[in-house]
C-alpha positions as CSV (number, residue, x, y, z in Angstrom):
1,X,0.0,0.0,0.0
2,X,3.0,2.5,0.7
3,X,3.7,2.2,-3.1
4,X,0.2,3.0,-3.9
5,X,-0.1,6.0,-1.8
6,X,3.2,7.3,-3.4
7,X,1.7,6.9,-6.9
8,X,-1.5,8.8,-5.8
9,X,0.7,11.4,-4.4
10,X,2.5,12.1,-7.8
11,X,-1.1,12.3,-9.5
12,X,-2.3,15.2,-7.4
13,X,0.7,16.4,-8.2
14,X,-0.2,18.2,-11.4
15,X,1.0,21.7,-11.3
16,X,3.2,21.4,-14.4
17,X,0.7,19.3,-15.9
18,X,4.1,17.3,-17.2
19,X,3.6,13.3,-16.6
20,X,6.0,10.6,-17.2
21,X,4.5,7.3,-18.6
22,X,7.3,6.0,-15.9
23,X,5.0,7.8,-13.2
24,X,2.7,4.8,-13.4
25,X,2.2,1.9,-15.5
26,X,-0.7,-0.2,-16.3
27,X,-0.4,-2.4,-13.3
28,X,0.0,0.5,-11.2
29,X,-3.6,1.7,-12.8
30,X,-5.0,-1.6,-12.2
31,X,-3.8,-1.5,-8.6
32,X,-5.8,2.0,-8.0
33,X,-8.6,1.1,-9.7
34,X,-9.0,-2.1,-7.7
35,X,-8.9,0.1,-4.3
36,X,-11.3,3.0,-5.5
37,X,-15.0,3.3,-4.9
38,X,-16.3,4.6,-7.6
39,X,-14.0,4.6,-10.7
40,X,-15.2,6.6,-13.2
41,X,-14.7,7.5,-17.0
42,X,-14.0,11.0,-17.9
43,X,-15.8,11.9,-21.7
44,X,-14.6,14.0,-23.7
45,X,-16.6,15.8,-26.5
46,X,-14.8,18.1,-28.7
47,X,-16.3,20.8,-31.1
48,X,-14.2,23.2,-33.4
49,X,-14.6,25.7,-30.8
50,X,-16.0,24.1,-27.6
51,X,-15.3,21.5,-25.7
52,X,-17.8,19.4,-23.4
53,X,-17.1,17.3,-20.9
54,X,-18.7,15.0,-18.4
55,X,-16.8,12.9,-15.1
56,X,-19.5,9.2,-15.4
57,X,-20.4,6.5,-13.4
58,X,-20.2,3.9,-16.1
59,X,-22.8,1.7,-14.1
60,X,-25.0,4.6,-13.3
61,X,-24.9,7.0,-15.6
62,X,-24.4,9.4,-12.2
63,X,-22.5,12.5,-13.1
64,X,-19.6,13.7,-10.3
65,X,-19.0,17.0,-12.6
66,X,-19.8,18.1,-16.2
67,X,-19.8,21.3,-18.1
68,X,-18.3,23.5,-21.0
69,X,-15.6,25.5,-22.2
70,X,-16.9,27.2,-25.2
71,X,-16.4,30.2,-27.4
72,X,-12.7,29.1,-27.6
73,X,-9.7,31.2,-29.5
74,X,-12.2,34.2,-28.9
75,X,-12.2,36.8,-26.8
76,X,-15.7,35.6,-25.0
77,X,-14.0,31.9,-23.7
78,X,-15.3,30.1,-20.7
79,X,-15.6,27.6,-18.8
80,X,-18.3,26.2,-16.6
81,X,-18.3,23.5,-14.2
82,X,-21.6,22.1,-12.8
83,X,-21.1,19.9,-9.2
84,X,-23.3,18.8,-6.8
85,X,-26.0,21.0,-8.8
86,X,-24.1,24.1,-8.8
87,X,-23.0,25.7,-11.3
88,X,-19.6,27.6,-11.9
89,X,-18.3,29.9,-14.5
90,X,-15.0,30.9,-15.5
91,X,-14.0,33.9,-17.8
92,X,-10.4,33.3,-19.1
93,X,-8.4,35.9,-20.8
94,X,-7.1,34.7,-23.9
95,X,-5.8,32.9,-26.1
96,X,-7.7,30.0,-24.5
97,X,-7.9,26.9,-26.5
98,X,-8.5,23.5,-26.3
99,X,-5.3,22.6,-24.4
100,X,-5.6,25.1,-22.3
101,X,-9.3,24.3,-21.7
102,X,-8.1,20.0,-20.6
103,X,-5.5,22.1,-18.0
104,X,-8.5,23.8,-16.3
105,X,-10.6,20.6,-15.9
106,X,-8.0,18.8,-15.0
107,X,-7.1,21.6,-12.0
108,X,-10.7,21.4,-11.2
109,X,-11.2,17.9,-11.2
110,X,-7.5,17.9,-8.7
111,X,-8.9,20.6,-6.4
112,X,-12.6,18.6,-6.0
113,X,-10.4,15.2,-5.2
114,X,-11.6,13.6,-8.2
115,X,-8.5,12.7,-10.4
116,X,-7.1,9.4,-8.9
117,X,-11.0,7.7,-9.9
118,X,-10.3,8.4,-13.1
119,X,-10.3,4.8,-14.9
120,X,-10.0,6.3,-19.0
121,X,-11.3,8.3,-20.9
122,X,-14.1,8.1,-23.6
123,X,-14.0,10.3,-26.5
124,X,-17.0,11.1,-28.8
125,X,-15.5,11.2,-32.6
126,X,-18.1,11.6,-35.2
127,X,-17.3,9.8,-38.4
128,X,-15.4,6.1,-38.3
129,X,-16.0,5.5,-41.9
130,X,-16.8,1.8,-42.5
131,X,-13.7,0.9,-40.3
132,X,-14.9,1.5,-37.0
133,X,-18.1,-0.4,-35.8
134,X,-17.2,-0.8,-32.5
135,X,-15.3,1.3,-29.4
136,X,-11.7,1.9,-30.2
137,X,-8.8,2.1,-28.3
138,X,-6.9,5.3,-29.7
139,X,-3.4,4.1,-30.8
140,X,-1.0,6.3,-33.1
141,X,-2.7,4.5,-36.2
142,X,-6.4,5.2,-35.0
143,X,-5.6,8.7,-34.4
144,X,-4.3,8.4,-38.5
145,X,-7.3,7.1,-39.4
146,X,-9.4,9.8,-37.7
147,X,-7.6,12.4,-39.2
148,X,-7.8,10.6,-42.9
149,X,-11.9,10.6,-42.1
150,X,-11.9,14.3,-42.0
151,X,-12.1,14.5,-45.5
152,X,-15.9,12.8,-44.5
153,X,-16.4,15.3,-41.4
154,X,-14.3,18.2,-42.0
155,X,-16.2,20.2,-39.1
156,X,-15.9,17.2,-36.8
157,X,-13.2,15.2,-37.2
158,X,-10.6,17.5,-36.9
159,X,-12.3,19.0,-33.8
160,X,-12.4,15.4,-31.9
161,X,-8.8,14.9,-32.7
162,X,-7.5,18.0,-31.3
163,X,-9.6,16.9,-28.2
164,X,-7.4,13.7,-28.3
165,X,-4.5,14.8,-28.5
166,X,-5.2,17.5,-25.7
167,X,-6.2,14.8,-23.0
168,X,-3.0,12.6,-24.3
169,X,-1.0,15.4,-23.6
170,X,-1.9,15.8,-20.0
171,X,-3.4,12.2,-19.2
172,X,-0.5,10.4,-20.6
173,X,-0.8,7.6,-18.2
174,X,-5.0,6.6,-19.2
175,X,-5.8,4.6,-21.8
176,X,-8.2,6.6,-24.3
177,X,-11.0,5.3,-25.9
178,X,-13.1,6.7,-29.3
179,X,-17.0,6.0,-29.6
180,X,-18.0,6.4,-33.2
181,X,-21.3,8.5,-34.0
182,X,-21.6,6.4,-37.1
183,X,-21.1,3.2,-35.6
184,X,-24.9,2.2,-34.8
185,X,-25.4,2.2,-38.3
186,X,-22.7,0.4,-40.0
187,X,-25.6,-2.7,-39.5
188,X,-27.5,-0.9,-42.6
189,X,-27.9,-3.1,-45.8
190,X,-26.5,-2.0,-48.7
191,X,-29.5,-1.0,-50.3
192,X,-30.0,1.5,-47.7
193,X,-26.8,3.0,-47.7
194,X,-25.9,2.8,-51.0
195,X,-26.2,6.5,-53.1
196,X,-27.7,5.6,-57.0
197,X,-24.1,7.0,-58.1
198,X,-21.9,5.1,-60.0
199,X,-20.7,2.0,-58.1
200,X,-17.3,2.9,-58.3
201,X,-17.1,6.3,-56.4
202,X,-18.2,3.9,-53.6
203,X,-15.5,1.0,-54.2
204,X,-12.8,4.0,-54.1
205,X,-14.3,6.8,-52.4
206,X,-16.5,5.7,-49.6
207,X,-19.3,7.9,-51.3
208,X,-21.9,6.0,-49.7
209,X,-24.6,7.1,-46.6
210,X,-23.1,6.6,-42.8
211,X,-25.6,8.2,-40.2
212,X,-24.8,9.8,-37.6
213,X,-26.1,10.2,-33.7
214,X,-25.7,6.7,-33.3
215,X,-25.5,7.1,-29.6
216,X,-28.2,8.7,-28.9
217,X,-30.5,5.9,-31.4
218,X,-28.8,3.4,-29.1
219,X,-28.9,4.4,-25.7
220,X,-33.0,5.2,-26.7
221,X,-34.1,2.3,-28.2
222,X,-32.4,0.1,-25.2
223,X,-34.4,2.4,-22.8
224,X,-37.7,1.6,-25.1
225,X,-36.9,-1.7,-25.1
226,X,-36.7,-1.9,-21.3
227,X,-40.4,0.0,-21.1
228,X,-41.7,-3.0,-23.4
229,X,-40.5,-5.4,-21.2
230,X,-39.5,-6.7,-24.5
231,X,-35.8,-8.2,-25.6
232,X,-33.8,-5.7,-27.4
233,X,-33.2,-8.2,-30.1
234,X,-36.7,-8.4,-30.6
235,X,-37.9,-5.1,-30.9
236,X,-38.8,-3.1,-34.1
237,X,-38.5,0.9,-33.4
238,X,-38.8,4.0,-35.4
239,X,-36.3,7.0,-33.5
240,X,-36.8,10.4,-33.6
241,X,-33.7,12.4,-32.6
242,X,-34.7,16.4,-32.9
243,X,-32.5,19.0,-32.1
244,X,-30.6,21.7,-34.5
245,X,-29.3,18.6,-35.7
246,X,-32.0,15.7,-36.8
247,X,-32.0,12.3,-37.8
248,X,-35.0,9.4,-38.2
249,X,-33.6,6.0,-37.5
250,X,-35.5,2.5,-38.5
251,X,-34.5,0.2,-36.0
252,X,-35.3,-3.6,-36.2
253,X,-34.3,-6.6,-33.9
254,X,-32.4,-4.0,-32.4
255,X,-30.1,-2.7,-35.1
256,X,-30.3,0.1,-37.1
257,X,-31.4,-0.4,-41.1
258,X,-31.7,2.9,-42.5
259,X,-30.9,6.4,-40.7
260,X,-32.2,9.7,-42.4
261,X,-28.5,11.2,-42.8
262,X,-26.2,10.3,-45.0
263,X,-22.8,11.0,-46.6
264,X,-22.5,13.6,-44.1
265,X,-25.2,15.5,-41.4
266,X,-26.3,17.4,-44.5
267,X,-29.0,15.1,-45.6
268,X,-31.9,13.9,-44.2
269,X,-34.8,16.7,-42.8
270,X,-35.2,20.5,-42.5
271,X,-33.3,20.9,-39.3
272,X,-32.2,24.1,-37.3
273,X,-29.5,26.0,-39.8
274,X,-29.1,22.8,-42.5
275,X,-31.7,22.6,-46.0
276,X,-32.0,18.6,-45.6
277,X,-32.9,17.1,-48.5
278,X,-33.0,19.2,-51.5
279,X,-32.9,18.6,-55.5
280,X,-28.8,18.6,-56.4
281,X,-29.2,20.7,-59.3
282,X,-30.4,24.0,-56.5
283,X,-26.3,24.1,-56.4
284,X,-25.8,24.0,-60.0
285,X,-28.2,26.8,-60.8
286,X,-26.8,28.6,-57.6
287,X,-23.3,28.8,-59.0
288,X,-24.4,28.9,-62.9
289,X,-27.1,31.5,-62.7
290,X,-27.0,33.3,-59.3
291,X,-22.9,33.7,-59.1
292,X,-22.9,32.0,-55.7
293,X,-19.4,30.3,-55.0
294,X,-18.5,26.7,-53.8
295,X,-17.7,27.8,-50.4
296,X,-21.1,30.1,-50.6
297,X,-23.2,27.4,-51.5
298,X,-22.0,25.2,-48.9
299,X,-22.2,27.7,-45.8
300,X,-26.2,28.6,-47.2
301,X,-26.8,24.6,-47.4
302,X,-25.7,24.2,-44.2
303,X,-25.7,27.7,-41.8
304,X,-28.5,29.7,-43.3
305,X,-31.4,26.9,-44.3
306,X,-33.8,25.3,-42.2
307,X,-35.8,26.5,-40.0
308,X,-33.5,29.6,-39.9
309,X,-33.7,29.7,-43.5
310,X,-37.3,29.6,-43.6
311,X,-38.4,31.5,-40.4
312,X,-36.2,34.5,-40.8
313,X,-36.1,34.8,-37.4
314,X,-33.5,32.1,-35.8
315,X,-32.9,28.6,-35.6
316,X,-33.9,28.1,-32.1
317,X,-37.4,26.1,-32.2
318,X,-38.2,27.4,-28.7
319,X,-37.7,31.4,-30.2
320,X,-39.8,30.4,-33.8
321,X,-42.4,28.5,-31.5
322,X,-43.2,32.0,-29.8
323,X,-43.2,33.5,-32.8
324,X,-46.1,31.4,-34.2
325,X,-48.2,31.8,-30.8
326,X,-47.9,35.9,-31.7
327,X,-49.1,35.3,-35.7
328,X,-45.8,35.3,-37.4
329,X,-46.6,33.2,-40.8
330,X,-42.4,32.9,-41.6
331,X,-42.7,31.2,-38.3
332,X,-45.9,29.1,-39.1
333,X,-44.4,28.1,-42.1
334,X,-40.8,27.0,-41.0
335,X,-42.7,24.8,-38.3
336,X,-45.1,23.6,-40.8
337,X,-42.0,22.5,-43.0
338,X,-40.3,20.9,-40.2
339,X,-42.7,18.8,-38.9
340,X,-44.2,17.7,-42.5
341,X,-40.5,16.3,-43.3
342,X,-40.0,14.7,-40.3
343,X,-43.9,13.1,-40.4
344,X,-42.9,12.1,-44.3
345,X,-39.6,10.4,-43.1
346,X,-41.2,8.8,-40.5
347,X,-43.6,7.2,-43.0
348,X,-41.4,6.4,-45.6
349,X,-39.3,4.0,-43.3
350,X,-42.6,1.5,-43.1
351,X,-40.8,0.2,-45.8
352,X,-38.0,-1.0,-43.7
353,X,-40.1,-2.7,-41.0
354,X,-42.7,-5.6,-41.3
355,X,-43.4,-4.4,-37.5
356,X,-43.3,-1.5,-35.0
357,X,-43.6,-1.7,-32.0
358,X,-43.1,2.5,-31.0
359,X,-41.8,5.9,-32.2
360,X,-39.6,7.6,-29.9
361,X,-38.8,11.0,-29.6
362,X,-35.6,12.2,-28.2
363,X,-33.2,15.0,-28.7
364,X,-33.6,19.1,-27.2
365,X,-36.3,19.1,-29.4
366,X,-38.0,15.8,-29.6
367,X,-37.4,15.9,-25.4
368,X,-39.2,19.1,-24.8
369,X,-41.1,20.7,-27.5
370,X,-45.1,19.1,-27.2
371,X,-45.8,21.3,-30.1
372,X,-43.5,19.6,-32.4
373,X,-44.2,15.9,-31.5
374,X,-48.0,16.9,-31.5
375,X,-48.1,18.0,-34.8
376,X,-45.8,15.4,-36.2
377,X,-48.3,12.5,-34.7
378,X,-51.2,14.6,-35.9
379,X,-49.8,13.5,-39.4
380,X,-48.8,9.8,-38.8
381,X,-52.3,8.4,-37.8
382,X,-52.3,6.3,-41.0
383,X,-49.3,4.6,-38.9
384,X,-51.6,4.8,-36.1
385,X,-50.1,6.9,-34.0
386,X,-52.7,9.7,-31.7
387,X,-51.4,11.8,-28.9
388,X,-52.5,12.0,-25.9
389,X,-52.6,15.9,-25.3
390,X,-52.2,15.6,-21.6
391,X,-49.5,13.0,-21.6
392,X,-48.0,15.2,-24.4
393,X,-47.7,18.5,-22.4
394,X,-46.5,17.1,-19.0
395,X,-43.6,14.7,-20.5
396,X,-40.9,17.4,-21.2
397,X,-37.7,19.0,-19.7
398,X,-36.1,15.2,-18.9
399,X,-38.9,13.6,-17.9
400,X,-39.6,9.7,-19.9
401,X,-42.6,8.2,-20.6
402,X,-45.7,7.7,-23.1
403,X,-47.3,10.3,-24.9
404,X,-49.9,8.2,-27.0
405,X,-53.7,8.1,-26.7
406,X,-55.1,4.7,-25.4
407,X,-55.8,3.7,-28.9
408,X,-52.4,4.7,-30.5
409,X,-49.3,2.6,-31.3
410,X,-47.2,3.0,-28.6
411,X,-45.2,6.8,-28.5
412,X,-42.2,7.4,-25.9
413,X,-40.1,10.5,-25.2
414,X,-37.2,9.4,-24.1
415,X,-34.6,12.1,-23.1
416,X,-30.8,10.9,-24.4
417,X,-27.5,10.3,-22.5
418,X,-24.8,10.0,-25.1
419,X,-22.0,10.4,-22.1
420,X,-23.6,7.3,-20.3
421,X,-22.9,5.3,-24.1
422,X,-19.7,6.9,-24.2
423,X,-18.8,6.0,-20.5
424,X,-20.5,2.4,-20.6
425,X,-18.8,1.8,-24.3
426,X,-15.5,2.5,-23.2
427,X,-15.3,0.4,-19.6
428,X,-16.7,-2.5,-21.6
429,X,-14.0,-2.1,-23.8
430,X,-11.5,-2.1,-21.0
431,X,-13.0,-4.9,-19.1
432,X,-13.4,-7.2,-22.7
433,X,-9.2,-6.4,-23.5
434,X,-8.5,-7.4,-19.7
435,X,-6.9,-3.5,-19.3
């Protein structure tokens, strides 16, 4: 035990934020994480200029400490740290990036006695190609491969790797783990995922459709399948996942077969700044007729459509929502839009099933907004789906449960934990390599 204490000494020890891999070696982890009480899995989820983070309970899903640093390399970066239910916010002068953002949570996480629980870490990276199906441990070569997939996620990829190689930097000593947005739907059959390009762009270019939010269909449908009382294996879903980001996944025996986006986050619905689904040749007329640029055509498809397109106003539901309450038809309109796609994907995917058992809603949206999911259902009752209004209204702001009339198909909202995934991934991973 006197050798153990002296290891745990040197990990508070962090000042320089300078470790050795001679500090401690793998045995030396497994010794500390035999004797801890709650060992937990940091996650790690890195944007191109935030960076959110979450301190798990594997088991649990019970959070010691999350938060956010966010508007990084700007002069508005900060940091927040929410324990215990309280909330703390840090101004930083600048520059304050991501490396400097891992060296405040990791002081924070030192000062509230938290860093010697610390079992790995679990990092969210968005696109794994058709490589990755499954958690990762991050070696040299996976960190390659990330960066090579950027050319697939050039707004992600890059962003999650810098997030890597942060935490390396200053957790030297943990093993790091990569959970794979598109991994949930690498079980898609090749006629769902397959673009009607030639054949060959796929066979040397990966031009093919990969889904994303894979986590959250996941964690959501094991959560429906557990309301069922029903084997996961056996269970037929349609998910929902709203937010400024949207996708529609057909889920059967518990895998996914076909996932509203595709090649990148681009297609699918009208979601909160991106167009969805449009008819390609809108970008050839836009650059042939209307002078628009590459680069212009590409920040409009993806910053200045959707509802914020549409609306005029923003691409904030709950600020549009208002809007239509005082009269505004832009508002009216963009909602109409939104919810008519998403009801018209919803449909479409009957073709994937020869059963459902239940639609779930999940995401900010999906979660909270009874408008949205009323008027959605209010267009499925060919599917027969009905809300109940009551139901509807109360079941918001993380609360779980059925929304559907007595005489409906089943209808859940079923708020998503894509830390919990990421922190329940990447101990499995661990405990299946013996680390």
């Amino acid at each position: 035990m006197k050798i153990l204490s002296k290891n745990l000494i040197k990990l508070r020890d962090i000042k320089t934020f300078k470790f050795k891999k001679a500090m401690i070696n793998y045995q030396h982890v497994e010794i500390v994480n035999h004797f801890m009480k709650k060992p937990l899995i940091l996650v790690i989820n890195c944007g191109s200029s935030s960076l959110k983070f979450s301190l798990m309970d594997p088991k649990t899903g019970e959070e010691s400490l999350n938060g956010i640093a966010q508007c990084l390399l700007s002069d508005n970066a900060n940091i927040s740290f929410k324990v215990n239910g309280e909330k703390q916010v840090l101004a930083l002068l600048p520059p304050f990036d991501h490396n400097t953002a891992i060296v405040e949570l990791v002081n924070f996480i030192t000062k509230n006695n938290l860093f010697e629980q610390i079992t790995a870490i679990g990092h969210r990276v968005v696109h794994g190609g058709e490589k990755y199906h499954q958690p990762t441990l991050i070696t040299p070569q996976v960190k390659n491969e990330i960066a090579k997939l950027a050319k697939l996620a050039p707004l992600h990829n890059p962003a999650n790797l810098v997030g890597i190689e942060a935490t390396e930097k200053v957790f030297s000593h943990l093993l790091q783990v990569a959970i794979f947005d598109t991994a949930f739907h690498q079980t898609m059959p090749e006629k769902a995922y397959i673009y009607g390009l030639p054949y060959n762009l796929y066979q040397e270019h990966g031009i093919r459709r990969y889904g994303f939010h894979g986590t959250s269909h996941y964690f959501v449908t094991q959560r429906a399948s557990s309301l069922l009382q029903k084997p996961l294996e056996q269970c037929n879903f349609i998910s929902a996942h709203l937010g400024n980001g949207c996708s529609i996944s057909a889920i059967v025996n518990g895998k996914s077969v076909d996932t509203s986006l595709g090649f990148t986050p681009l297609e699918g619905v009208v979601m909160g700044t991106r167009s969805g689904d449009i008819d390609p040749s809108i970008i050839f007329y836009l650059v042939e007729q209307l002078g628009y640029s590459l680069d212009q055509v590409n920040t409009l498809l993806n910053k200045e459509s959707g509802l914020l397109g549409i609306s005029g106003i923003s691409n904030d539901c709950r600020t549009i929502e208002e809007q239509l309450l005082a009269g505004n038809k832009r508002a009216k309109l963009a909602i109409d839009v939104f919810c008519y796609r998403i009801a018209k994907k919803i449909a479409s995917f009957s073709a994937s099933l020869d059963n459902l058992d239940g639609l779930i809603f999940t995401g900010g949206i999906g979660e909270n907004s009874n408008t949205i999911r009323s008027l959605i259902l209010n267009q499925l009752s060919l599917l027969g789906f009905k809300a109940n209004e009551q139901l509807n209204e109360e079941i918001r702001f993380g609360k779980q449960g059925n929304i559907n009339d007595t005489t409906s198909r089943p209808c859940w909202v079923i708020p998503t934990n894509e830390e919990w995934v990421i922190a329940e991934q990447t101990q499995h991973l661990l405990i299946n390599k013996g680390m």
